[in-house]
N, C-alpha and C positions, 0 to 999 in steps of 0.2 A: 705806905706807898713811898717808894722813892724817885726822888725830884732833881733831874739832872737839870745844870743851869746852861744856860745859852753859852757859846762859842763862835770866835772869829779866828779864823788862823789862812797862812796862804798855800796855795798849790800852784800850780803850772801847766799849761794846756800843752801838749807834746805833739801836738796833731789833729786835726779837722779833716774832716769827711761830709761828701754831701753824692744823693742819689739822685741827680736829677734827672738823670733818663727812666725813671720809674723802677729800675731796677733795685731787686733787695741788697746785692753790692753796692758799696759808696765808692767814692773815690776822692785821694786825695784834695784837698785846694789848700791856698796859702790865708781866703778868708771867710767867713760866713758873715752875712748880712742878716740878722735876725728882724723879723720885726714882728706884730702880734699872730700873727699865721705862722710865726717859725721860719724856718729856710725857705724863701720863693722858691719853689718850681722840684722842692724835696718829696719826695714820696710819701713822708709823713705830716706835710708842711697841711696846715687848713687852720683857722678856727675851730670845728668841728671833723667829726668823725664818725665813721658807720660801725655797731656792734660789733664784738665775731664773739669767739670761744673764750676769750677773756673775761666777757660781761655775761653771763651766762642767768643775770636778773632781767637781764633787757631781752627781748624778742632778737634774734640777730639783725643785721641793718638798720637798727633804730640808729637815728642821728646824737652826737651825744658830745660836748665838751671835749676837746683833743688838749688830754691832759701826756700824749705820746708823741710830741712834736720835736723829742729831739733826743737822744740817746748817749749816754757818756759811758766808757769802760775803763778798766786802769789794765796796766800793760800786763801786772805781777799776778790779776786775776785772770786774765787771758791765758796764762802761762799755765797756771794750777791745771783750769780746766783742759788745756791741751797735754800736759802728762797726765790728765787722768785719764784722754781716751786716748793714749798711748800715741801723740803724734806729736810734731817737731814744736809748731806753731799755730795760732790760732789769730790774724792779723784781723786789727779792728773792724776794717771796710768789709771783710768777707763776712760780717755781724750786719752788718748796715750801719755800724755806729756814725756817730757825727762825731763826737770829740773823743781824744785818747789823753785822758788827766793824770798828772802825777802827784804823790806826797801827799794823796787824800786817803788815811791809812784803811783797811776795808770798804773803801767806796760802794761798792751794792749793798753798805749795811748801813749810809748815809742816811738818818731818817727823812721821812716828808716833811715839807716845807721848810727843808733847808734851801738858803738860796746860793748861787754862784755869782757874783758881781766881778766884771769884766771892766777895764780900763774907761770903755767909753761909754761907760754907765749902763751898757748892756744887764739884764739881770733874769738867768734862769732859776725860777723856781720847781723843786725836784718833785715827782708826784710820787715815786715809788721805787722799787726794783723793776729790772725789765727781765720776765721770765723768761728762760730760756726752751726755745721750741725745734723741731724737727724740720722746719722751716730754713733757719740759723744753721742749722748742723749737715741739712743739704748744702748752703751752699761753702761752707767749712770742706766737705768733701769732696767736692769738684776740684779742690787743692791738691786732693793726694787720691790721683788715680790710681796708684797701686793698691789702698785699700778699698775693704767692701763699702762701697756708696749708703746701702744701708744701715748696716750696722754705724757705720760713724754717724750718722744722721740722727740713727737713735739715743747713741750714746751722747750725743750732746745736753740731752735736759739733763738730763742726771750728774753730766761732770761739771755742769756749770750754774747748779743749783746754788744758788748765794755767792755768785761771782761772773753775773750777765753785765753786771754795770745797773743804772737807773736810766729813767726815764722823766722827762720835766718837759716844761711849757715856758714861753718866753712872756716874763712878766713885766721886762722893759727892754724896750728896741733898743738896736749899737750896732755895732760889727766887734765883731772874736777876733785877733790873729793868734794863729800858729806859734808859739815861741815863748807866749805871753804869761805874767801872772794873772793869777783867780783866786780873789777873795773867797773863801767860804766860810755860810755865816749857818750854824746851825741851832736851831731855836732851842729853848726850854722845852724838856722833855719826860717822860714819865710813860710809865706800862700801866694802862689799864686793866684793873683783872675782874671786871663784869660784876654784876649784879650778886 
């Protein structure tokens, strides 16, 4: 088995987003206030959280740890996925993302429990990739009314399979700005290959 060692190195937050009107689009702000619930008043924001089609071990609507409280993309994977369903652009907010990172090289390939430590000792812990859904690709196409709504809608899981960004939890309160550096600290790592 091979044993990858821990890593510290920096990036750059290029942009924040937050959906506080419930909606799956975010929208720009200059900062987010994290605290253990994540963004006050975000769409994704709670302690906890209710099943869907992701947890497909749990009953849906069981209540369950909100390890989805907060969303990061990088611009260069935004980009792949938008030439691959053959369209200009693909901007953060119309994801719902909350931050837009840069110089984290592959970022959706970030593994779990990497953290992101922020100036004001803020510190997102990552829980995963955040899979790309038909959900995400609706609202991608409400951008480009000249194409078909559907078909773009579809084509989104598939052009943005390993390039959605991740998905994390706030494992110490601060406030983000826009502009800023970010520590990222990625643990000791290794592939398990089963029994």
């Amino acid at each position: 088995m091979s044993i990858y060692s821990a890593k510290r190195f920096e990036a750059r937050v290029e942009g924040l987003f937050a959906s506080l009107d419930g909606d799956r689009v975010s929208k720009p702000v200059d900062v987010l206030d994290l605290t253990y619930e994540g963004i006050d008043g975000d769409r994704h924001g709670g302690l906890t959280r209710k099943t869907g089609g992701r947890e497909p071990w749990h009953p849906r609507g069981t209540e369950i740890r909100n390890e989805r409280q907060l969303s990061m993309v990088d611009a260069g994977e935004l980009a792949e996925a938008a030439a691959a369903m053959g369209i200009e652009r693909i901007a953060p907010e119309w994801v719902g993302a909350n931050m837009l990172l840069e110089g984290i090289p592959n970022l959706s390939m970030l593994p779990p429990r990497s953290l992101l430590h922020f100036a004001s000792g803020a510190t997102i812990r990552i829980d995963g990739q955040n899979a790309p859904c038909r959900f995400a690709g609706a609202s991608i196409a409400e951008n480009y009314p000249d194409h078909d709504a559907n078909a773009l809608a579809l084509a989104f899981p598939k052009a943005a399979a390993g390039k959605r960004g991740l998905v994390g939890w706030v494992e110490r309160p601060g406030t983000v700005q826009a502009g800023t550096g970010v520590t990222v600290q990625v643990p000791q790592q290794w592939i398990w290959d089963g029994p």
